[in-house]
C-alpha positions in Angstrom: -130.1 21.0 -126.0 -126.7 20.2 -127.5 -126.5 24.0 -127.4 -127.4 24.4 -123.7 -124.8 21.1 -122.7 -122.0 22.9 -125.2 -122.5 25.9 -122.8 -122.7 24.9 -119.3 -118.8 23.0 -120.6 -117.9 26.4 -122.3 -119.0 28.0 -118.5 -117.4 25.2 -116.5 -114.2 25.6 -118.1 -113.9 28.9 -117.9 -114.9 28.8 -114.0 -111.9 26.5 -113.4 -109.6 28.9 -116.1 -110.5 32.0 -114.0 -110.0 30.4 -110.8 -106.4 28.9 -112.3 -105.8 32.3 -113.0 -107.1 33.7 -109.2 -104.9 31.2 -107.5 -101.7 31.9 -109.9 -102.6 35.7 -108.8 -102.4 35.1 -105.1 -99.4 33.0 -105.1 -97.6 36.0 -107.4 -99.0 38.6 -104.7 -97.9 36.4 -101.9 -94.2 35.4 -103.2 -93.6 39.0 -104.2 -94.4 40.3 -100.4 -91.9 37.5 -99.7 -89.0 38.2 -101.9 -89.9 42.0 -100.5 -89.1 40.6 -96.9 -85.7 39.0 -97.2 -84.6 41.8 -99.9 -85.2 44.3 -96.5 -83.2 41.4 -94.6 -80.1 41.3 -96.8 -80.4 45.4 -97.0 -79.7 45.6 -93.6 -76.5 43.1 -93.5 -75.3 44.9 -96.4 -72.5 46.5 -95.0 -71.2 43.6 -93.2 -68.5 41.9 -94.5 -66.2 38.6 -94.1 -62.8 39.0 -93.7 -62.1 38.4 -97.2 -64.5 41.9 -98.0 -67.3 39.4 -99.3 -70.7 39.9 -98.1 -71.7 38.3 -94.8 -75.6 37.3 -95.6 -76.2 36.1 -98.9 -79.4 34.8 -100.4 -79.1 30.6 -100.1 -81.7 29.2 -102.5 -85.0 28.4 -101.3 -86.6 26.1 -99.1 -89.1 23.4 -100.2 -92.4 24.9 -101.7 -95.3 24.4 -99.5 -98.8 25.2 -99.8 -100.3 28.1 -98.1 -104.2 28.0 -97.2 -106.1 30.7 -98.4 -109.8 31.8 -99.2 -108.8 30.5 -103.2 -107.6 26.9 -101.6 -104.3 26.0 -101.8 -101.4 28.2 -103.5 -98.0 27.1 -103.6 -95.2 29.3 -102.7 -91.2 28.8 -102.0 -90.0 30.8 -98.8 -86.1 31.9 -100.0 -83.2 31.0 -97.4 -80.1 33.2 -96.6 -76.8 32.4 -95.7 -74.8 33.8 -92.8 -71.1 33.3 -94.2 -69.7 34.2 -90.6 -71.9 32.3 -88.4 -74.0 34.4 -86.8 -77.4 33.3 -86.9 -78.9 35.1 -88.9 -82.1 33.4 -90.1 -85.0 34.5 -92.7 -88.4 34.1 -91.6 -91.2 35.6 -93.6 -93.4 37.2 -91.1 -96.4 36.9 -94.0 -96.2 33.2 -93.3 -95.1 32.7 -90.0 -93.8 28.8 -90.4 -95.9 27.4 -86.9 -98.9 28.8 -88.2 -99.4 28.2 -91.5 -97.6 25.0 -92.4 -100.0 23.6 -90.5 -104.0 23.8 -90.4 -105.1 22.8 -87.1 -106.8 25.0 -85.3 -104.9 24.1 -82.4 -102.1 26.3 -83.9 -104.2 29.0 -85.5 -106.9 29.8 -83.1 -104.7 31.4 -80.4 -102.5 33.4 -83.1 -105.5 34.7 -84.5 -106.9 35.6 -81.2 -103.8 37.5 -79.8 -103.9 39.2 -83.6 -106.5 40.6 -82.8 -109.6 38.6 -84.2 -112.6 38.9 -82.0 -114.1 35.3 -81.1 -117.6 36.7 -83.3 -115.3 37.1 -85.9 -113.1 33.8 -85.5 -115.2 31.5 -87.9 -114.8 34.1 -90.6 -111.1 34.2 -90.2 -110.4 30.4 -90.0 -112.3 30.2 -93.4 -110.0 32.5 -94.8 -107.1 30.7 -92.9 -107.9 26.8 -93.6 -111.3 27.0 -96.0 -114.4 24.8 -94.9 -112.9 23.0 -91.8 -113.8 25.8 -89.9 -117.6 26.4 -91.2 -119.1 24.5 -88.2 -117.1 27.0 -85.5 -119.4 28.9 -83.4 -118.7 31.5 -81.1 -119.8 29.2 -78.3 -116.9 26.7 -79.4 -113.9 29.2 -79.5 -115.4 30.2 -76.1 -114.9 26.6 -74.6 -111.7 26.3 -76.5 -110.3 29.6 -74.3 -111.8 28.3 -71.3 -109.7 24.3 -71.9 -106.1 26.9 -73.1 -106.7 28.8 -69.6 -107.0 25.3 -67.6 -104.4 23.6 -69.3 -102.0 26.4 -68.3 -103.3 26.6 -65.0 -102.6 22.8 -65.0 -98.9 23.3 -66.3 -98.2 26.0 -63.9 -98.2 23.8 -61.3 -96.1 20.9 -62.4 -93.3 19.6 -60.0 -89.8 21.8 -60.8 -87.8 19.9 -58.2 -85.8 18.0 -60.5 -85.2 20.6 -63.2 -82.0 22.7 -63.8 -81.7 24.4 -66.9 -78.3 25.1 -68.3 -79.2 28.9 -70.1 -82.0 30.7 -70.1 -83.7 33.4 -72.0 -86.1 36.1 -70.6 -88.3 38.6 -72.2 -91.1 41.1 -71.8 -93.7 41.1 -74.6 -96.0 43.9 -74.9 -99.2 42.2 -77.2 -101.0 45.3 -76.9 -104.2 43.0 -76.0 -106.5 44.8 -73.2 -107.3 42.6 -69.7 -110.5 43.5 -68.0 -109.4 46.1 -65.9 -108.5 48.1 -69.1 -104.7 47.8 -68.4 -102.4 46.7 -71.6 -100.6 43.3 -70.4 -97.0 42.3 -70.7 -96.0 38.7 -71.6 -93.3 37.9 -69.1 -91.4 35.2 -71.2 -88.5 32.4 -69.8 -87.2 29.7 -72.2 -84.5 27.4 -71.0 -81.9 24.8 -72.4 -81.9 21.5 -70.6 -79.2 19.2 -70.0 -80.1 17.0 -72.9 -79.7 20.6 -75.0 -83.7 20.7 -75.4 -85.4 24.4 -75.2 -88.5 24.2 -73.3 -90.6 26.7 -72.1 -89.9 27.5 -68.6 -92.7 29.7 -67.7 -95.2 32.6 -68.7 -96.6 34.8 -67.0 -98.0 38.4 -66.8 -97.6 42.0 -65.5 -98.6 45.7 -66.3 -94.7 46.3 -67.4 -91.7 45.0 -66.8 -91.0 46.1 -63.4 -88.9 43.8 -60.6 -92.0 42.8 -58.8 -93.4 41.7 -61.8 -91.0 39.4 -62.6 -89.6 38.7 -58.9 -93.6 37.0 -59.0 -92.5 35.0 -62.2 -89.2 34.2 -60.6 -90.9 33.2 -57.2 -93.6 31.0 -58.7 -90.8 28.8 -59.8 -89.3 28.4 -56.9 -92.7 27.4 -55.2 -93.0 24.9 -57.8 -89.6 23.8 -56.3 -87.1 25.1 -58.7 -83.8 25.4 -57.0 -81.3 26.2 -59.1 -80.8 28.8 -61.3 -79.1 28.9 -64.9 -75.3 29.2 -65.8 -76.4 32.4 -67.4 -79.2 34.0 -68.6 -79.9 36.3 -71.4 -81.7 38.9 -71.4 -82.8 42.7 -72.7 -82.0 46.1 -70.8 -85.2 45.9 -69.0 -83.8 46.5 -65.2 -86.5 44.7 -63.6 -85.8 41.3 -64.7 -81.9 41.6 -64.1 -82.9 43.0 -60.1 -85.7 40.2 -59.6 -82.5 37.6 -60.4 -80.3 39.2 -58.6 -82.4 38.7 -55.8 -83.4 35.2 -56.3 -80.4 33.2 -58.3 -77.9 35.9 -57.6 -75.5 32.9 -58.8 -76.9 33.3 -62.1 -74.7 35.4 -64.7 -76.0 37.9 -67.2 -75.8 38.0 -70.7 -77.3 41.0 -72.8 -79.1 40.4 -76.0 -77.3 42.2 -78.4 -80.2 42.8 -80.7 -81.8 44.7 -78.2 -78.7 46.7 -77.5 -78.1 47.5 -80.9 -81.5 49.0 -81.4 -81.2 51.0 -78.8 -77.5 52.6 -79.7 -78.9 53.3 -83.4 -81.7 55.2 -81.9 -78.9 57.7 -80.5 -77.1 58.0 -83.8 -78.7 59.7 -87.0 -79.6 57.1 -89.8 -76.4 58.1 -92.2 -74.2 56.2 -89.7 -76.4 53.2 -88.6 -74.8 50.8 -91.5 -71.3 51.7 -90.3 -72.5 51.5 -86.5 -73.6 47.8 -87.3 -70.4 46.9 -88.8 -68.6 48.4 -85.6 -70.8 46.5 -83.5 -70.3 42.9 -85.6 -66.8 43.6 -85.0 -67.3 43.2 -81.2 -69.5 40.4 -80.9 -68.0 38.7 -83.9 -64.6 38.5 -82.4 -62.9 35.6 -81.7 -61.6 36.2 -78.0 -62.4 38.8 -75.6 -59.4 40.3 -76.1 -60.1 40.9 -79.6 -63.7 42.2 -78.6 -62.8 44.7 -76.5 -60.0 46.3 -78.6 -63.1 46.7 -80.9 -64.9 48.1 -77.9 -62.7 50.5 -77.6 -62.5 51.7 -81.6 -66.4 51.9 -81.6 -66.2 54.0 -78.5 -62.8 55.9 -79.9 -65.4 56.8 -83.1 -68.5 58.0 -81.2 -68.3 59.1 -77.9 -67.2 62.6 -78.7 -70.0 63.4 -81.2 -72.7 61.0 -80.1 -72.2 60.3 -75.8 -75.7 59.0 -75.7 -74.7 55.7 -77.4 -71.4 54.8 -76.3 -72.8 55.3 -73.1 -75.5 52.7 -73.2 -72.7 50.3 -74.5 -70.5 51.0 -71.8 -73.0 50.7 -69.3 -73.3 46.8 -70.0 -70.0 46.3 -71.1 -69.4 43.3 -69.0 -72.7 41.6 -69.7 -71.9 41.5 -72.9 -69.0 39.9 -73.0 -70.2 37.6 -70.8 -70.6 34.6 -73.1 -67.3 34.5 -73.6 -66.7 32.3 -70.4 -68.9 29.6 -72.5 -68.6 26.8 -74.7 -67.8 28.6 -77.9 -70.4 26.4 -79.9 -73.2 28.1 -78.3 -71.9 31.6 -78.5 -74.9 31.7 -81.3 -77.9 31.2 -79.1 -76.2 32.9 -76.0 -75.8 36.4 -77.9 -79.2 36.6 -78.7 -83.0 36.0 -77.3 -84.3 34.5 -80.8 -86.2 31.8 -79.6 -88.6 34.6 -77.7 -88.0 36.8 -80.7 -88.9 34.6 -83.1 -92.0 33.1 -81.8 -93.6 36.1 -80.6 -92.5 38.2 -83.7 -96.2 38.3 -85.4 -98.0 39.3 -81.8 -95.1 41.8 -80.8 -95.5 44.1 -84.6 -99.6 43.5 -83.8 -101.3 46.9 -85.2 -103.2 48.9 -82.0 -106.5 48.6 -83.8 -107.8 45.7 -81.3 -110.7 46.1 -79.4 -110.3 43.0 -77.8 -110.4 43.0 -74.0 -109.8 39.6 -72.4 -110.0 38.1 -69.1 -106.5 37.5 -67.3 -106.3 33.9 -67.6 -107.6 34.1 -70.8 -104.7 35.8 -71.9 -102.1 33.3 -70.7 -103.9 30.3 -71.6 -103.5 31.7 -75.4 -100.3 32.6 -74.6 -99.3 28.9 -73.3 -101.0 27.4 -76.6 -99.1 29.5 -79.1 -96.0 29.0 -77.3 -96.8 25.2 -77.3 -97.4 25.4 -81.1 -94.3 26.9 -81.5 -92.3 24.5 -79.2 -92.4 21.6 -81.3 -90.4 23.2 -84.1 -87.7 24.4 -81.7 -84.4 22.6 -82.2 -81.4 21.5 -79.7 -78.7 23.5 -79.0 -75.7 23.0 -80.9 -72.6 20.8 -80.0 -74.6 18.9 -76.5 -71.6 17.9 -75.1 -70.0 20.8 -73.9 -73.1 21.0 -71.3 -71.6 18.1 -69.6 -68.5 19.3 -69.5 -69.7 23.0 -68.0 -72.2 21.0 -65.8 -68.8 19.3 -64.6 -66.9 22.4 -63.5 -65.0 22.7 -66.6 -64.1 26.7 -66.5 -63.8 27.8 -70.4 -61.8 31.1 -71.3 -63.0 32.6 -74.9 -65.0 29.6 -75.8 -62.6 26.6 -75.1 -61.5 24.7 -71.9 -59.4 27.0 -69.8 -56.7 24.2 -69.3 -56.9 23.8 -73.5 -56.4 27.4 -74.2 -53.4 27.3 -71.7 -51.9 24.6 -73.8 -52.5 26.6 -77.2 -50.4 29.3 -75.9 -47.7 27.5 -74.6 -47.3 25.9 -78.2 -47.3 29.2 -79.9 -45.1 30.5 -77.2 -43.0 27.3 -78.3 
């Protein structure tokens, strides 16, 4: 007997060693996939420099471990941070655990980002075991079911809110191919507006659908807020090279300036140059969007396109082709040069669904599809944070005309002391 009870201890311990051992396993696998991730990240800022030749993004500690929920419970692991010495935004973020997904377990947040993955609703309980252990044992297929059904009325709901009294400052737009299959067998776009408020708050301004990113697409997107009763446009909106958003706002805030994402344009310059020159292409281009005045930027303009255009036309062309848009954030407040430059916020919350394998075999109904949409941009919303330095939205809101950054009257005074 003494035996037996000696035995099942013997066994017990063991279990909880070999478990110990399971968990220390998976939070080795899962921090070495990290440190993978933002060793790729600092590979491809290598090259870029500060002005006093040391590197630009440097690893920055680590931020505060937190648990991650897996089928062996909890494991603990410590996401690393980087450091942008020159102020350009850039930002790791560990697309193994996307931060408004797994921080959290509610299946508020997880249910639409495993849906737009890619998990099938039959498969769904399954998944959320994995994802957040025996909270979601009692999830049927009939539950995930209403739950799409409550997303798609909610957004229905939303889409029809009064827009009378809104006027966004900025605004960023994007086209998000999910890969997910509608009804009618077409692939559907994400057609994706986030805005900057008065107060400096990003909201989401609306999302919608289409087969591609054409002009009517988006001139339906564009038109939906004006029969909500948006009347205004935004300062300036950024934006990629796709033509259809930039001729659906011509046509309906054609007050509105354009700004082009410089992430996006960079891609698509490096795919006309051979990979031996894409580290010193980057540089070139940081020199550009880096600078300090327009002046400066387009004298570095001019050396990228003094360096290319003879052996490589294809890429100095599609820089010169949107030379003006941009530069365009240079007739803004300089503290929000950051967030103007780029369309992050899109980027970043849509990151896992954009890289989505094309495996699915999901096929979902239309407002299915934008109801999960709304939810995971809802999730994601919370986290976002205000624009920097509010203030100067007053002061743009006011008239106040700024020349490379600063107020116009200022930079005249700057000069006349130097000239002094």
């Amino acid at each position: 007997m003494k035996d037996t009870k000696k035995e099942n201890t013997e066994q017990s311990e063991m279990g909880l060693l070999l478990e110990a051992l399971i968990r220390r396993g998976a939070r080795e696998l899962i921090q070495k996939a990290i440190e993978v991730e933002v060793q790729e990240l600092l590979a491809e800022y290598g090259k870029v420099r500060t002005l006093h030749g040391q590197r630009a993004v440097v690893r920055n500690g680590y931020l505060p471990a937190r648990e991650v929920l897996t089928s062996v419970g909890h494991v603990e692991v410590k996401v690393p941070k980087v450091r942008d010495r020159l102020g350009a935004g850039v930002k790791f973020n560990s697309a193994l655990v996307p931060p408004f997904v797994r921080r959290s377990a509610r299946m508020s947040a997880a249910l639409p980002w495993l849906y737009l993955k890619g998990i099938s609703t039959g498969d769904m309980r399954e998944a959320l075991t994995v994802l957040v252990g025996d909270q979601a044992k009692g999830l049927s297929p009939n539950v995930v079911s209403r739950l799409k059904a409550e997303w798609a009325a909610e957004y229905a709901d939303w889409m029809k809110r009064d827009l009378s009294s809104s006027r966004d400052v900025y605004w960023w737009a994007d086209g998000i191919h999910t890969g997910l299959r509608q009804e009618d067998d077409a692939k559907a776009c994400l057609l994706v507006i986030i805005g900057v408020t008065p107060d400096g708050r990003k909201e989401l301004v609306t999302i919608g659908d289409g087969l591609r990113e054409s002009k009517e697409s988006w001139l339906d997107v564009l038109r939906d807020l004006v029969g909500q009763g948006l009347t205004t446009g935004p300062r300036l909106a950024a934006g990629d090279g796709a033509l259809g958003f930039w001729a659906a706002l011509d046509e309906v805030f054609p007050e509105t300036r354009r700004q082009r994402c410089w992430v996006h344009k960079t891609a698509n310059v490096l795919n006309a140059l051979p990979k031996s020159l894409h580290a010193k292409a980057k540089a070139g281009r940081h020199e550009i969007w880096m600078a300090p005045t327009r002046a400066q930027a387009v004298v570095a303009f001019e050396q990228f396109l003094k360096t290319y255009r003879a052996k490589y036309p294809k890429a100095t062309d599609k820089l010169t082709r949107d030379r003006d848009a941009l530069l365009a954030f240079y007739d803004f407040p300089a503290e929000h040069w950051i967030h103007l430059r780029k369309t992050n916020p899109i980027e970043s919350t849509f990151a896992t669904v954009r890289h989505r394998t094309t495996r699915t075999k999901n096929c979902v109904s239309r407002s299915t599809f934008l109801g999960l949409a709304f939810k995971l941009v809802q999730e994601a919303e919370k986290s976002w944070r205000r624009i920097r330095r509010v203030e100067r939205i007053d002061e743009l809101l006011a008239g106040t005309v700024f020349k490379d950054g600063v107020p116009a009257l200022q930079d005249d005074k700057e000069q006349q002391r130097l000239a002094a």
